[in-house]
C-alpha positions as CSV (number, residue, x, y, z in Angstrom):
1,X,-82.8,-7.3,48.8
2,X,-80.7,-6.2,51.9
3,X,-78.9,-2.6,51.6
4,X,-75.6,-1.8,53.1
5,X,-73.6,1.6,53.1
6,X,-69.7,1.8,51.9
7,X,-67.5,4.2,53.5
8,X,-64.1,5.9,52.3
9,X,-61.1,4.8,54.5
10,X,-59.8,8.7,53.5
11,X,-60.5,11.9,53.8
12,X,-62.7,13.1,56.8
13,X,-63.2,9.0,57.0
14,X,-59.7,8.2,58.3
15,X,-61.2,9.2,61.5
16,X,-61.7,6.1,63.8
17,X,-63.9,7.6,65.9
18,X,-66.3,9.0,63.3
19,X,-66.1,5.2,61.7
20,X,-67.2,3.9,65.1
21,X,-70.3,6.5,65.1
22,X,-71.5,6.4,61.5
23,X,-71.5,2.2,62.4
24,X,-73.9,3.0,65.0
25,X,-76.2,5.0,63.2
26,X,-76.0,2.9,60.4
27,X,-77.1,-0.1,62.3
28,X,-79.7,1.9,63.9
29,X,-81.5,3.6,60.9
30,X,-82.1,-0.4,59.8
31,X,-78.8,-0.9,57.4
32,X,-77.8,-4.3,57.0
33,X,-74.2,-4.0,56.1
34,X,-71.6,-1.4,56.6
35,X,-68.1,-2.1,54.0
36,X,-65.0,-0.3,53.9
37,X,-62.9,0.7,51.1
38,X,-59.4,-0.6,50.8
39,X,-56.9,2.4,50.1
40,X,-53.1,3.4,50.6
41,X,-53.0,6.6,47.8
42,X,-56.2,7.0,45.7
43,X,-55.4,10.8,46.1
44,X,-53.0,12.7,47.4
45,X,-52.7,15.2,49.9
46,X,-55.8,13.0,52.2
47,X,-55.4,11.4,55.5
48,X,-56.0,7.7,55.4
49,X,-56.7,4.5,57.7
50,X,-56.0,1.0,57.9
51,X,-59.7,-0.4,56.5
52,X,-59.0,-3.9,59.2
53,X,-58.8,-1.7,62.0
54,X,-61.9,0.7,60.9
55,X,-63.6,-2.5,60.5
56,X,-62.4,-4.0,64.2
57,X,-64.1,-0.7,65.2
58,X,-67.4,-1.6,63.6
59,X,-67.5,-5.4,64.8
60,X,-67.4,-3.6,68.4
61,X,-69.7,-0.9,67.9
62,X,-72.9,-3.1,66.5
63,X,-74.3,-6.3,66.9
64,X,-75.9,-6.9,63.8
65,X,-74.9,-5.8,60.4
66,X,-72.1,-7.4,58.3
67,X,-69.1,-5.7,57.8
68,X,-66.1,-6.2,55.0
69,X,-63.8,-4.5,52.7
70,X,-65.0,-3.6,49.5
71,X,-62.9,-5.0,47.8
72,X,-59.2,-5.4,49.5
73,X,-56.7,-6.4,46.6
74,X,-55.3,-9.8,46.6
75,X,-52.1,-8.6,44.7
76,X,-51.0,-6.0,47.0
77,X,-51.8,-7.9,49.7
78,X,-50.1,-11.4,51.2
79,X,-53.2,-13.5,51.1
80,X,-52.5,-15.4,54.3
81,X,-52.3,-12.0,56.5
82,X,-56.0,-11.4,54.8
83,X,-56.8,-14.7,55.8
84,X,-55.9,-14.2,59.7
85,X,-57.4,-10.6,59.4
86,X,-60.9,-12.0,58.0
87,X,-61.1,-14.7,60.4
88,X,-60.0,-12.4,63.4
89,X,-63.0,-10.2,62.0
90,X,-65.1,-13.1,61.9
91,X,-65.3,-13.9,65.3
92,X,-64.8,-11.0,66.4
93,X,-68.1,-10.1,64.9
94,X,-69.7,-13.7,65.8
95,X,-70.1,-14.6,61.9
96,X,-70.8,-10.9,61.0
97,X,-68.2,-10.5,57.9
98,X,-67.3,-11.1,54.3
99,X,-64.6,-11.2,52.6
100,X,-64.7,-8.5,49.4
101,X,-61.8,-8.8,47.5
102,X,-60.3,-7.8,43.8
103,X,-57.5,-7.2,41.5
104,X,-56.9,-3.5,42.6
105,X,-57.8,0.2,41.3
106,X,-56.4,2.8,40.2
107,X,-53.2,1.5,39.2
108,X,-51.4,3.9,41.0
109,X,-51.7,2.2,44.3
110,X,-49.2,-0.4,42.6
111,X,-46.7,1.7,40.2
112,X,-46.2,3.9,43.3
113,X,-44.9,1.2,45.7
114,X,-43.0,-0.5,43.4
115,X,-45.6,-3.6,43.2
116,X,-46.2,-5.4,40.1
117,X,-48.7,-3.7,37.5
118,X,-49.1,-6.2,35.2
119,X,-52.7,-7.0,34.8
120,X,-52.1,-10.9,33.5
121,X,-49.6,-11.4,36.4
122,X,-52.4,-9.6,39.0
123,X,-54.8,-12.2,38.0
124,X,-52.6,-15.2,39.0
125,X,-51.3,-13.7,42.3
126,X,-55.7,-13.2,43.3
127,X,-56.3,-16.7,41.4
128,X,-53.5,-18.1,43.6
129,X,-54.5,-15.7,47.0
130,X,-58.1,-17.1,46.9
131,X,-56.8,-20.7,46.7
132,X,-54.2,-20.3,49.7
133,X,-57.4,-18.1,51.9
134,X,-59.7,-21.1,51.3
135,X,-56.8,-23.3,52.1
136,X,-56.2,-21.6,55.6
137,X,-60.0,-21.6,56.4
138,X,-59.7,-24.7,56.9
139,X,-58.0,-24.5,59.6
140,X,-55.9,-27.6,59.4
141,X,-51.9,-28.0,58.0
142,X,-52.1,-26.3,54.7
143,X,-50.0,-26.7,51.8
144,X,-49.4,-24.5,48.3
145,X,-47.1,-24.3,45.4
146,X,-47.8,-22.0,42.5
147,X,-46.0,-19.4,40.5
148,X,-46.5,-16.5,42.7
149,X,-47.0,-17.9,46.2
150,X,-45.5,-20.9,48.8
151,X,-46.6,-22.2,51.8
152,X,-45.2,-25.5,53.2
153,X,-47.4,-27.0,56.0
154,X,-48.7,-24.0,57.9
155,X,-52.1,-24.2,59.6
156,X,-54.0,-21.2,60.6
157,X,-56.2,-20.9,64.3
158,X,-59.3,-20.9,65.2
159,X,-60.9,-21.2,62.0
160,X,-63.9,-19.2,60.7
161,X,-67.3,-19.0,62.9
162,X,-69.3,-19.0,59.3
163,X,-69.6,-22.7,58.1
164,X,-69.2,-24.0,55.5
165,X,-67.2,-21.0,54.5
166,X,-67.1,-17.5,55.4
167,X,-68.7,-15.8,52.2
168,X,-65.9,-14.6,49.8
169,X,-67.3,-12.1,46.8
170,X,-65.3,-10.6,44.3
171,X,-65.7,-7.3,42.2
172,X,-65.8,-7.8,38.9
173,X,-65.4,-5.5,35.7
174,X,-68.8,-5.9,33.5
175,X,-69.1,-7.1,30.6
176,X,-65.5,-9.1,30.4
177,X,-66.1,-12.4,30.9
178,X,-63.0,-13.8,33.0
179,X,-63.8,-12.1,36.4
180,X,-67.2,-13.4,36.4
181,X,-65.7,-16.9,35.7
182,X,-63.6,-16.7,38.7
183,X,-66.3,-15.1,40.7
184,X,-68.9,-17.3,40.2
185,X,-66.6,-20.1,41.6
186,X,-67.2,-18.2,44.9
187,X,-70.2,-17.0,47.1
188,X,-70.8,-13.3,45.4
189,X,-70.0,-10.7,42.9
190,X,-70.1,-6.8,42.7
191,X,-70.4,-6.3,39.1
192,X,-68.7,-2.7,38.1
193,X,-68.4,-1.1,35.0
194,X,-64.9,1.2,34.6
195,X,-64.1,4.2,32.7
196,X,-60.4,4.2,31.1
197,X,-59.6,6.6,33.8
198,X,-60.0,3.8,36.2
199,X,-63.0,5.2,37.9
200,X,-66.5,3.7,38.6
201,X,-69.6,3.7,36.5
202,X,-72.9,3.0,37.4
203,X,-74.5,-0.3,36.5
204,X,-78.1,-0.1,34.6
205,X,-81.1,-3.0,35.9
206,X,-80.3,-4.7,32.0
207,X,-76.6,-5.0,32.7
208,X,-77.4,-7.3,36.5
209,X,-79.6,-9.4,34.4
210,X,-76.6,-10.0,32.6
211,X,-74.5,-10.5,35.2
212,X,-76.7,-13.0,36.8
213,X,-77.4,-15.4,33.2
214,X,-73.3,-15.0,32.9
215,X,-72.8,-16.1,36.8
216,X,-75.8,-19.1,36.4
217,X,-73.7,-20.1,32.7
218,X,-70.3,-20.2,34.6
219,X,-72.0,-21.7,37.4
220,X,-73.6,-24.5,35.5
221,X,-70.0,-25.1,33.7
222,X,-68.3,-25.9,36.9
223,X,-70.9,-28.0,38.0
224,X,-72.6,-25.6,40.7
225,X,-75.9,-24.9,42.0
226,X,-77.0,-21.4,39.8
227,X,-78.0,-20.5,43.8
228,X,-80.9,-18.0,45.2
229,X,-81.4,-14.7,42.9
230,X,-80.0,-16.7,39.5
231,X,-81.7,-18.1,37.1
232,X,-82.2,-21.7,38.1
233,X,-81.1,-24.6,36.1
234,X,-84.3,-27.6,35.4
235,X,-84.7,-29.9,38.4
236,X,-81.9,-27.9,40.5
237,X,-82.6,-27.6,44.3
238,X,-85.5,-24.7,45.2
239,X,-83.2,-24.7,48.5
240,X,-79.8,-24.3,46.3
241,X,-77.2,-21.9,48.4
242,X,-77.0,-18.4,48.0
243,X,-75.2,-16.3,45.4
244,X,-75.2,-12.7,46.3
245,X,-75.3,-9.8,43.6
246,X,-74.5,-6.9,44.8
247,X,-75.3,-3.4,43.1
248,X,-73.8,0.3,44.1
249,X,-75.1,3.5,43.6
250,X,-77.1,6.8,45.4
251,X,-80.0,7.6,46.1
252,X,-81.6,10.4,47.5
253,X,-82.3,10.9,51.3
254,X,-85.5,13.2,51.3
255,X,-87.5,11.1,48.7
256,X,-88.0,7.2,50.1
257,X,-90.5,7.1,47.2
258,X,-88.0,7.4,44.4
259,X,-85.1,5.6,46.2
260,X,-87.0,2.7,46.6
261,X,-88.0,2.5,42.9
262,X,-84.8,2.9,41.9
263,X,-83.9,0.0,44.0
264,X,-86.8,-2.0,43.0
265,X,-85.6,-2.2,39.4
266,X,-82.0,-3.8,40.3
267,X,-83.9,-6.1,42.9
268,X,-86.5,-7.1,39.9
269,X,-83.0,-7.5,37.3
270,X,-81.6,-10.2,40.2
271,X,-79.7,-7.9,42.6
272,X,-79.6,-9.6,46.0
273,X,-77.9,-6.7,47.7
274,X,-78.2,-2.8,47.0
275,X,-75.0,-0.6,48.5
276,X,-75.2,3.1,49.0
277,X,-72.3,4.5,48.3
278,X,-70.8,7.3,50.8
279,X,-68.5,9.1,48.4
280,X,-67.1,12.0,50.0
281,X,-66.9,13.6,45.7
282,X,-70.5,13.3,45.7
283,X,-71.2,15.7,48.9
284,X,-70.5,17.4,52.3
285,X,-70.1,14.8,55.5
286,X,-73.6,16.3,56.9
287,X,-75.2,15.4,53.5
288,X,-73.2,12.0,53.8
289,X,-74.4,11.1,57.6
290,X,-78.4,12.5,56.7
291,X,-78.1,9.8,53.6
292,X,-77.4,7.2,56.5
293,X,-79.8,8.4,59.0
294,X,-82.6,8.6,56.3
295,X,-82.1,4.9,56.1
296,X,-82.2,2.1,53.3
297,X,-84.4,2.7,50.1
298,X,-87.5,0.0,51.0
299,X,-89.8,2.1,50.4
């Protein structure tokens, strides 16, 4: 199990320079990741920042956890500008990022700028953005013709620094089966469960174990390795690639004791990767930044 934290990009957030020192304390209470949400107008009346620079500002203020957005939506998004920003991240970093990515919530931050709602035409446009970022990875002349998106022989430099691929996760809404089909094509999935209001609810240990016999089924149909923390397939590879599973919720900061056994339970259900999550709803910034400082839930 690693443990990251996920940070707003809103409210008291927006701030660069607080970005820049949360980083550092985060990498120096023993985090291994730091992620960034990816918002223009969750709510109103709150300052907000662009989540590539906050996470520029990260890459240069640590030298060893992973950094990302959790999750930047492909539909809003042109994918080959998220392309150039993840592989400027990447080496900026020196092979420190991943690529989180999604269909988009609430649905506000579409209706509002006039982008397209639909949720059946949202899939294509991500189905179609993940093909044209995979495309551009490769750094080489690159060419795409689908129903949402062209490219005619464009070829994107340098390439990533992570080979064979810089890991791309997706979130995905639990139990429905499609997302999960399209993310275990990829390196990772963040499972999430969604109330009709479009907000999060929290995953239990029985719903990851799930989520990893769905991925492993989905992975088998396409012909994949199930990969470390599924359930292997017989005769597959001990040394099969990663899948990552990655879990969100809170724990508390003055009892390592019960923070770890929460964690322990997701880790036992097939969770590869546990994410605090630094939601400014759930408390003042000094609570926030002594969650950090206490460190990850080992125990």
């Amino acid at each position: 199990m690693r443990y990251a934290i996920d940070i707003p990009n809103f409210g008291d957030f927006a701030d660069p320079r607080l970005t820049e020192q949360i980083a550092r304390d985060a990498e120096a209470a023993g985090w291994d990741a730091v992620w960034v949400w990816d918002h223009v107008q969750r709510d109103a009346g709150v300052p907000y920042s662009d989540p590539s620079i906050l996470l520029a500002i990260i890459a240069l203020a640590t030298t060893r956890v992973r950094l990302g957005p959790m999750v930047t939506p492909i539909p809003r998004r042109r994918p080959w500008l998220v392309a150039r920003e993840a592989v400027t991240l990447d080496v900026l970093s020196g092979g420190r990022f991943t690529l989180g990515v999604g269909n988009g919530a609430p649905l506000r931050e579409f209706t509002a700028f006039g982008e397209e709602a639909d949720l059946h035409i949202r899939a294509g446009k991500l189905d179609e953005g993940l093909a044209i970022i995979d495309g551009l990875f490769g750094a080489r002349p690159f060419s795409f013709r689908g129903e949402h998106y062209t490219l005619d022989e464009v070829e994107f430099l340098p390439g990533p620094v992570q080979r064979p691929r810089l890991p791309i996760w997706l979130a995905a809404t639990w139990p429905i089966r499609a997302p999960f089909r399209r993310a275990a094509r990829w390196d990772g999935v963040w499972p999430l469960r969604r109330a009709e209001d479009g907000t999060s609810r929290h995953m239990s240990p029985d719903d990851i174990r799930g989520v990893c016999a769905m991925i492993a089924e989905e992975r088998a149909a396409a012909g994949l390795p199930a990969g470390a923390g599924l359930p292997a397939r017989l005769g597959e590879s001990p040394t099969a690639p990663p899948y990552d599973v990655m879990v969100a919720g809170s724990t508390p900061a003055d009892d390592p004791t019960a923070a770890a056994g929460t964690v322990h339970e997701f880790a036992e259900a097939g969770a590869t990767w546990w994410t605090e999550r630094i939601n400014p709803q759930h408390g003042s910034l000094a609570q926030l930044r002594r969650r950090i400082d206490a460190g990850p839930p080992r125990g």
